[in-house]
N, C-alpha and C positions, 0 to 999 in steps of 0.2 A: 557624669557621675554614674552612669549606668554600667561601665566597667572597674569602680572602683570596689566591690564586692571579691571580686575575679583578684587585682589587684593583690588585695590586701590578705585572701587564701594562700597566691605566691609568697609575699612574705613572708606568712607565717610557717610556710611550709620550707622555706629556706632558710628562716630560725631552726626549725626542727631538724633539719638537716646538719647542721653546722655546731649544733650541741650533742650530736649522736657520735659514739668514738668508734661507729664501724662505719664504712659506707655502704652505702645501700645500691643493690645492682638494679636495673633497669628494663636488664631481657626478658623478655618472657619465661613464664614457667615450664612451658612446654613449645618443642621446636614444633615449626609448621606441619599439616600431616603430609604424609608420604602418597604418593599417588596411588592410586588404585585399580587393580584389574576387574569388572564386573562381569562377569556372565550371566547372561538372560537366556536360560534357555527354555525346554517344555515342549508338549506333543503337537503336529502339525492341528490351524485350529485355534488354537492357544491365543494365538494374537501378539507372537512376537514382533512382526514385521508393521505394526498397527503403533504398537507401543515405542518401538525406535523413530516412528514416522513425526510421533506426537512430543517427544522427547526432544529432536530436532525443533519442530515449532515452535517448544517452547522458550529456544533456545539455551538450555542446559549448557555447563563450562567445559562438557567434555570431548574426547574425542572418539568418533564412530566409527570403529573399523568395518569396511566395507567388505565384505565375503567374495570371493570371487566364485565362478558354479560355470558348468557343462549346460545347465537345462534353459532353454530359451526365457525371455523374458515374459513377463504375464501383463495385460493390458494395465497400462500408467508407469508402468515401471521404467527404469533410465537407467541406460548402464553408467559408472563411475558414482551412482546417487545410490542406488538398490542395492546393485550387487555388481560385479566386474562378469560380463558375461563374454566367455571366453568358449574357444574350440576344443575339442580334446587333446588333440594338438600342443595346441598353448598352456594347457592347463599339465599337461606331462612333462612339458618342459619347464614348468615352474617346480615341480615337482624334482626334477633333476639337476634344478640348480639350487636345492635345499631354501626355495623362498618361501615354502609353508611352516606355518607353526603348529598344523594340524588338517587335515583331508580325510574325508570319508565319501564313501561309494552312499548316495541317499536318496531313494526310491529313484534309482538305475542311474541316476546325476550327479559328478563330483561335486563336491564343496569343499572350499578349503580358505582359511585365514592366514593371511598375508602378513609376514613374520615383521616384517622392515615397516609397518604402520605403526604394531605394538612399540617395540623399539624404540622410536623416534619421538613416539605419542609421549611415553615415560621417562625418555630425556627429556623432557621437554616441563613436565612436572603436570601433564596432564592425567585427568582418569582416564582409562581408557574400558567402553564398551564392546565388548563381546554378542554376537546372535549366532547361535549355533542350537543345532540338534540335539537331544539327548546322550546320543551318540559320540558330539564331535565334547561335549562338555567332560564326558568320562575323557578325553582323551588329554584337554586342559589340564585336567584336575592332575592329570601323574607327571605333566610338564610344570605348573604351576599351581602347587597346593592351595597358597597364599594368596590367588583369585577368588572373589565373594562370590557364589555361583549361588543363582536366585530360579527358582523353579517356578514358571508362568502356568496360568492351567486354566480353564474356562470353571462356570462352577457345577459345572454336569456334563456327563457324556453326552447325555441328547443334546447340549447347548454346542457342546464340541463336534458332533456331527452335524449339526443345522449349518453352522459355518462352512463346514467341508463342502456341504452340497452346495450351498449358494456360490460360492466361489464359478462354480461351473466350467472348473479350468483341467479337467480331468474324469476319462470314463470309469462308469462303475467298476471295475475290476482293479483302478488304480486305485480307489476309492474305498475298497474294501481292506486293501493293504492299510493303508492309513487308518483305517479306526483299526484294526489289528493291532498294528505298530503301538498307536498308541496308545493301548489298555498293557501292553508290553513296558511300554514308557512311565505308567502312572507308578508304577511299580517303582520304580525307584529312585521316588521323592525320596526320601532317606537318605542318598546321596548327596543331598545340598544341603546348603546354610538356610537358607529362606523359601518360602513358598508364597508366591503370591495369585488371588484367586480375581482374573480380568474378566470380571462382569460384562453380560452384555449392556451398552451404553453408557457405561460407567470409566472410561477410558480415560479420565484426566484422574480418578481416583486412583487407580493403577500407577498411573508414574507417579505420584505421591504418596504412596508407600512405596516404591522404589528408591525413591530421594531421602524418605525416611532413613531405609534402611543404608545408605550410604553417610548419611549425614551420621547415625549413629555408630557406624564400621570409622569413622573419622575421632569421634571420638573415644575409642578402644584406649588402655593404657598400655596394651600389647600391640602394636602398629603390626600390622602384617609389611612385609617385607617382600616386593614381588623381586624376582629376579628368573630372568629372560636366559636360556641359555643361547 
């Protein structure tokens, strides 16, 4: 008797049906949404490389393009996991064989995003994440407008030099470029969609106002439309 409640809804619901002189369609109102480009970017510090680490962890549906770079690795870091850490060499010939979707010259180290991950990611009907520079995101942004480009930022300069130093992975003269750079950087929040401010300790908050804000870019009545050249 427990399913005859169930039961008797069906009926009635296919009376209502079968008395109606139109038929009634089935499909959703709205198609699935469209994949998405995100970019994470913001000043060295910032805690982009913190925030992809934890994002993984938590294991999110999406897919991480991996940055390839000139500059050696930093302790714990794995190459094909981190970043693709390559020779100058290898990284000019990627360059010459048109597999970047973007490169920049970044405190004396190439970096550059690997064109055939996007690609494959977004066939695929995956999001695809973005980490890049302030720098390498202006450069997104004129390749791919219709990428959500999200600005990471600590919530103070002092919080964002305290970082830089503990790091310990760099002498003071490199060190001083870097909070340069990036008061040169803060400047042009105004070129992103979103800003988000990664407290120290506060690091699963951080990627849930990321999620937020994707979960909301999802439901847009204007879908952004990536397209890859």
């Amino acid at each position: 008797m427990a399913n005859q409640p169930q039961a008797d809804s069906a009926a009635n619901w296919q009376q209502i049906q079968s008395e109606l002189d139109f038929d009634i369609d089935s499909k959703p109102y709205l198609p699935p949404p469209t994949p998405l480009v995100v970019v994470i970017s913001g000043p060295s510090g910032a805690g982009k490389d913190a925030v992809i680490k934890r994002m993984k962890q938590m294991g999110v549906p999406f897919h991480f393009v991996v940055t390839a770079t000139t500059r050696p690795p930093r302790p714990g870091e794995v190459h094909g996991r981190d970043y693709f850490f390559v020779s100058l060499e290898e990284f000019a010939e990627m360059i010459e064989k048109g597999e970047l979707l973007e490169y920049a010259v970044v405190y004396g180290d190439y970096k550059g995003i690997p064109k055939q991950q996007v690609r494959d990611a977004l066939a695929s009907g995956k999001d695809v994440i973005l980490r890049v520079d302030v720098q390498g995101a202006a450069t997104i942004r004129r390749i791919m407008p219709e990428a959500v480009f999200i600005f990471l930022t600590a919530e103070s300069e002092e919080e964002l030099v305290r970082r830089l130093v503990e790091r310990k992975s760099e002498p003071l003269e490199k060190l001083k470029i870097r909070i340069a750079t990036a008061r040169q950087e803060m400047k042009r929040i105004d070129e992103f969609d979103y800003a988000v401010v990664n407290r120290d300790g506060a690091l699963d908050e951080t990627v849930r106002q990321i999620l937020c804000i994707i979960t909301a870019e999802k439901c847009r009545v204007k879908r952004r439309m990536i397209q890859l050249p």
